[in-house]
Steps between C-alpha positions, in 0.01 A plus 500: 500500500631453849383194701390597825456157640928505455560879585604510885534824640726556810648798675865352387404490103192776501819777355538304209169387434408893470823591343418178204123658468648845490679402240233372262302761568726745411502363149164483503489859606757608199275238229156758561747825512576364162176418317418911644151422515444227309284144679672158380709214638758559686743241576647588841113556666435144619790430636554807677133531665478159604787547684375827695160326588651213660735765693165697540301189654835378788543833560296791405614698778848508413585890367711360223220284404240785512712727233577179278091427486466891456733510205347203360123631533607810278671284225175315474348784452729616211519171379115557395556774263458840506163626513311809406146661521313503161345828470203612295724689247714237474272287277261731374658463189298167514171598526526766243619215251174352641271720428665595135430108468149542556463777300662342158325177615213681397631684232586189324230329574270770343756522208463100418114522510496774221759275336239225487204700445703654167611163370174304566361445216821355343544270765600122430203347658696203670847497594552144562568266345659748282434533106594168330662690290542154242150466472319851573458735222733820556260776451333326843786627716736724344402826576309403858658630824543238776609560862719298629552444905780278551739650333839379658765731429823416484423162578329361205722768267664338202679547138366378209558522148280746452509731799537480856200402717268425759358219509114447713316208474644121509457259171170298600307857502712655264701830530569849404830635411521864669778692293729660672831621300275834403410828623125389595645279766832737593276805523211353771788254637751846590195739582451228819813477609474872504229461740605280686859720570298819546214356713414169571816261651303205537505449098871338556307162577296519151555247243150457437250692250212556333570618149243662237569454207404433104564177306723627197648170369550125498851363566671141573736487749623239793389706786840424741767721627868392409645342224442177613107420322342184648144557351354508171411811360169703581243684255370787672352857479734770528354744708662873496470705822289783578498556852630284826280471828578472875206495626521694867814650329558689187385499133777548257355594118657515174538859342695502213488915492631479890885560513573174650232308305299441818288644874365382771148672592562789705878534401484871475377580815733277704764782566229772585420262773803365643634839525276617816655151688852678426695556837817641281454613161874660449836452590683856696819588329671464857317182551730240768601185425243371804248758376551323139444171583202576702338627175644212297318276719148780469497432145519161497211468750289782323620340151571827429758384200612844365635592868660152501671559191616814615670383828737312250825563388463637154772276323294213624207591293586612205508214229215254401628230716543699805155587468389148478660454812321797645179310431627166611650638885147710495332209453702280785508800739086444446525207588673529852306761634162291410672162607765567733465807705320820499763756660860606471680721798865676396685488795674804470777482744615233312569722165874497386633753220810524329678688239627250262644791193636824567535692777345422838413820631251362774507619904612163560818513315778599723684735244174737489565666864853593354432612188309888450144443234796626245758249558197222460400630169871584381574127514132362437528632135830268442295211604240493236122464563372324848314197494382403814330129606267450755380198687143493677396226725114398494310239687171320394197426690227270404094549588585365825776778595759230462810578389579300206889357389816745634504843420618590152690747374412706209789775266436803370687726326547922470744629213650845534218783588197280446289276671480154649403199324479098517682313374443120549127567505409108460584383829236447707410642846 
């Protein structure tokens, strides 16, 4: 910061007093050229606009002065960020996950109360303090359903010697031990986080449940995570899953005749109703590599998973693991439109192609306005099949219209006669 009580301006020194703040703010000028868009700290800005205001206050007539202040007042203003109007379209993907919400709030919530209306009468009367199971005659509690609500998961997760658990409760009031290494926990446990990728975002902060379930067996274990035991070992009821609760959420159920061992309430009629939100439901065989990424970024807002799939290079979805990896970028792409921002803009201009195999027959390549459609295909078929990458530039804008980060760019790919595709489709927007 420049002192002004020491900064003397004078006809004899005013040249290089512009020509020094000039100076600074030309590299202030090139620091918010390069962030292209993007609001943060930039190390030139203090030094070059305390400069012009003190020029700005001795002399504000001065033309020099007057452009310097000019040029400063813009790079202020890109020095913000780069802003944009939030339209209606752009997040009505939100309220239609909003009103889905509502709709399998209810869903579940009717579900659970036929849950406990069927399972009444074997209800464990009291939860807590749980069954002592040392003292209490077994026929008193094996058998009973119990639900559970604080069921921590994966927090309070260990493995025992007989299983892996849950455990819910603390030693004074004694606890249950919900088992988990078995389909009637997998099934309900996977049918949610179906739910939660197909409709409901707001299930990534979940850890807590309320479980339903029926009191099968009595175990000992030390209820601790790691191999490292502290505690003294724990007689409890082992209590086998039958459905898992979150309430204002979803209801996931055991079904061991269901294909994945599990639903949530209302699972079948979940694509039936996202489909009318759909904005893009295909991808055109002469689809552009803007055009592609703009319905990249559709499907992920629309959670529209099948298109998202489908905007994906093929060899980079065809094992197990890549399609774990499907599910786990799905899930963080989620995340960031929900969290971070709620649109994505392909700057088109800003779209590079090149032929990196065969033979670049492209208007841009020189050779092409010498050589006849013949001569191009004569030596095309010596070069083997094309492959051709693409880069696409995006920006990201948060609720506010603020542009968020630099711009980032995003390849594609297009082998011989067919059509575009992404390739590094994990990278954010």
């Amino acid at each position: 910061m420049v002192d002004k009580t020491t900064f003397t301006v004078n006809e004899t020194n005013l040249t290089m007093r512009i020509q020094q703040a000039e100076m600074y703010l030309k590299e202030f000028e090139n620091e918010v050229q390069r962030a292209n868009g993007a609001s943060g700290n930039f190390r030139s800005k203090e030094d070059a606009l305390s400069r012009i205001m003190i020029l700005n206050e001795f002399k504000p007539d001065d033309e020099r002065i007057k452009a310097l202040f000019e040029r400063a007042r813009k790079c202020v203003m890109g020095s913000a960020g780069n802003f944009k109007d939030i339209s209606e379209d752009m997040v009505q993907y939100l309220k239609n996950e909003e009103e889905i919400k509502r709709l399998y709030s209810e869903k579940s919530e009717n579900g659970w109360k036929k849950l406990m209306e069927e399972h009444q009468d074997k209800m464990l009367e009291k939860v807590f303090p749980a069954p002592d199971v040392l003292e209490m005659p077994q026929e008193e509690y094996i058998g009973k359903y119990v639900v559970l609500d604080e069921v921590r998961y994966p927090m309070n997760q260990f493995m025992g010697v007989t299983g892996e658990f849950i455990r819910v409760g603390k030693r004074s009031s004694g606890m249950y031990f919900v088992k988990i290494d078995s389909r009637k926990w997998l099934g309900p446990y996977e049918a949610v986080k179906r739910y939660r990728r197909q409709v409901d975002s707001t299930m990534m902060e979940v850890d807590t449940w309320t479980l339903l379930g029926e009191i099968t067996d009595v175990t000992m274990e030390v209820p601790e995570a790691g191999e490292q035991k502290v505690g003294g070992p724990v007689y409890a009821p082992v209590v086998s899953p039958i459905a898992l609760y979150v309430p204002g959420h979803v209801l996931g159920i055991y079904d061991a005749n269901k294909e994945n061992s599990g639903y949530f309430v209302g699972e079948e009629e979940v694509k039936k109703i996202k489909e009318s939100w759909y904005t893009v439901k295909s991808i055109p065989a002469d689809v552009t590599p803007e055009r592609l990424v703009e319905i990249f970024c559709a499907a992920i807002k629309e959670k529209n998973y099948d298109l998202y799939c489908d905007c994906i290079q093929p060899e980079r979805r065809e094992n197990e693991i890549q399609q774990d990896l499907l599910l786990y970028f799905w899930d963080l792409h989620q995340e960031r439109f929900h969290g971070e921002y709620v649109h994505a803009e392909v700057k088109a201009e800003e779209t590079k192609i090149s032929v990196v195999k065969g033979y670049d027959n492209s208007s841009t390549n020189l050779d092409s306005y010498f050589l006849s459609p013949e001569d191009q295909k004569k030596i095309a078929s010596h070069y083997g099949e094309k492959v051709e990458y693409a880069s696409v530039q995006t920006v990201a804008f948060d609720a506010n219209g603020k542009q968020l980060g630099s711009p980032v760019r995003r390849n594609l790919i297009r082998t011989g006669d067919g059509r575009w595709y992404i390739r590094d489709y994990e990278m954010r927007f």
